[in-house]
N, C-alpha and C positions, 0 to 999 in steps of 0.2 A: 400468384402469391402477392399480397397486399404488404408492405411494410410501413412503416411511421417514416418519415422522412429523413430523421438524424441516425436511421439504419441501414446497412448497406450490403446486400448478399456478393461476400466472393466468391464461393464455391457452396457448391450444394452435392450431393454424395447421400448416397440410400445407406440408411444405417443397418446395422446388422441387427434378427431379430431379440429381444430382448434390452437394446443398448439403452444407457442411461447417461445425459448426456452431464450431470452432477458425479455420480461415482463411480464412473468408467474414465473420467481426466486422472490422467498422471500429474499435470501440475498447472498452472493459472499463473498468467504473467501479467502485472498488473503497472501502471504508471501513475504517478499524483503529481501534478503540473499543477506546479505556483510560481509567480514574480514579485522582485523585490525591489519596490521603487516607492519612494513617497509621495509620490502622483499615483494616482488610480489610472488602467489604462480601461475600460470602459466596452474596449471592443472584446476586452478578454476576462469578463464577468461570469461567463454561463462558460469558461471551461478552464481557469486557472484562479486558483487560491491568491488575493492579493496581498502581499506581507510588506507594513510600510516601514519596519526597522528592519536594521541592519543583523544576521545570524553568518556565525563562524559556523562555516558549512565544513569543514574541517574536524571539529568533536563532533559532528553530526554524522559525519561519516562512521569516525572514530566507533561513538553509540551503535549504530547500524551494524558495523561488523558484530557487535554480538550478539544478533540475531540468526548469524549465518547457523545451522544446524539444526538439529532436532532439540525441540525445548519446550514446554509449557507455558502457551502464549496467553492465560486467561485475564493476566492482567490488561491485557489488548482487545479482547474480544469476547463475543459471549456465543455458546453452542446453539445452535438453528433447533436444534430436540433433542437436547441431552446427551448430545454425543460429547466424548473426550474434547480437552482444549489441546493436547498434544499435536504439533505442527510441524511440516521441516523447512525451512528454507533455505533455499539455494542462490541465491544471491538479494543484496540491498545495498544500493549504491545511488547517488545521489552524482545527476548528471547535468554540466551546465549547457543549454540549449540556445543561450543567446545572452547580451551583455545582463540582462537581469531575470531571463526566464530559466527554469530548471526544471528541473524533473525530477521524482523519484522512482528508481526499477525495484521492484521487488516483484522475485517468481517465487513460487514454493509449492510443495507438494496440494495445500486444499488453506482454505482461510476462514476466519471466525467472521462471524457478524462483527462488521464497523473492524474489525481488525487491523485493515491499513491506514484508515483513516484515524485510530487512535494511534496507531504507532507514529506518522507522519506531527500530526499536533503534539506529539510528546517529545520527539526531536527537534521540533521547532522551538522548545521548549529550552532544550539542550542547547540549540543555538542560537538563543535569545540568553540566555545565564541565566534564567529561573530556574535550574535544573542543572545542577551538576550532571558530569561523566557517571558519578559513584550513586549518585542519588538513582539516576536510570537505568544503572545496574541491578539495584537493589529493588528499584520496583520491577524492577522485568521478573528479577528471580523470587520473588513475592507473590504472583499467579493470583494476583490482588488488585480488579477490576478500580477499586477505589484508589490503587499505586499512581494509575496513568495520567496523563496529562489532558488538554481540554485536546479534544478529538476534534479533528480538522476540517472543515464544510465539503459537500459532497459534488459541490461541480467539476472538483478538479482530479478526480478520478475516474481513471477510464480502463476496464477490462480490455487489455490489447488481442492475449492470447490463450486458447487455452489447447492444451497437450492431450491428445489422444493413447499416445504411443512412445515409447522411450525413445526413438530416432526423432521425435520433431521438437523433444527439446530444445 
């Protein structure tokens, strides 16, 4: 088996006939790594989002938590083929990984097109003060793709996991 180089096989396993490996996942754990520094770091272009002002990661959090549960995420993202935008998530937390690198976790039962990646830019949003707490509340519960905020560049998201099975949650 040939792979591209920035892919990496850890385990291989004969799938059962039938399997599907989109809607046979119980849930997708996802990560968006960005730094916040007013120097650009250069090494860290092709896999973290670079933010040169300063955000209270605090009401970003704050924001995030109301994400947690089942909700109508279309203000975030758009269906792959007309499927429902109904969503669950199971956690969104914003983790610091070094004096200015972060992270954000969010896992959830399945995700829209650009979905993290607009939720992540719209928080940024939130923690930059263009965006109230109440304002991104209301667009979240608005299910009103025009609500969100500018959607966040794509190197700094990376599929970490994704859930077979309720135990490997």
């Amino acid at each position: 088996m040939y792979l591209p180089p920035d892919i990496a096989l850890l385990n291989l396993e004969t799938a059962p006939l039938g399997f599907h490996p989109r809607y046979d996942a119980v849930s997708r754990r996802y990560h968006y790594q960005f730094y916040i520094s007013p120097v650009r770091y250069p090494l860290l272009d092709r896999t973290h989002w670079h933010i040169s002002y300063k955000l209270d990661l605090a009401v970003m959090q704050t924001a995030a938590n109301l994400l947690i549960g089942v909700h109508d995420f279309a203000t975030f993202g758009q269906p792959t083929k007309g499927e429902v935008t109904i969503r669950e998530i199971y956690e969104a937390n914003f983790k610091g990984i070094d004096t200015n690198l972060y992270q954000f976790v969010i896992e959830g039962n399945a995700f829209l097109k650009h979905m993290v990646r607009s939720i992540v830019g719209t928080l940024v949003e939130v923690g930059r003060g263009k965006k109230t707490l109440e304002e991104f509340a209301d667009a979240f519960a608005a299910a009103d793709r025009r609500r969100a905020g500018t959607t966040a560049p794509p190197h700094g998201l990376i599929l970490v996991h994704v859930s077979y099975s309720e135990k490997e949650k």
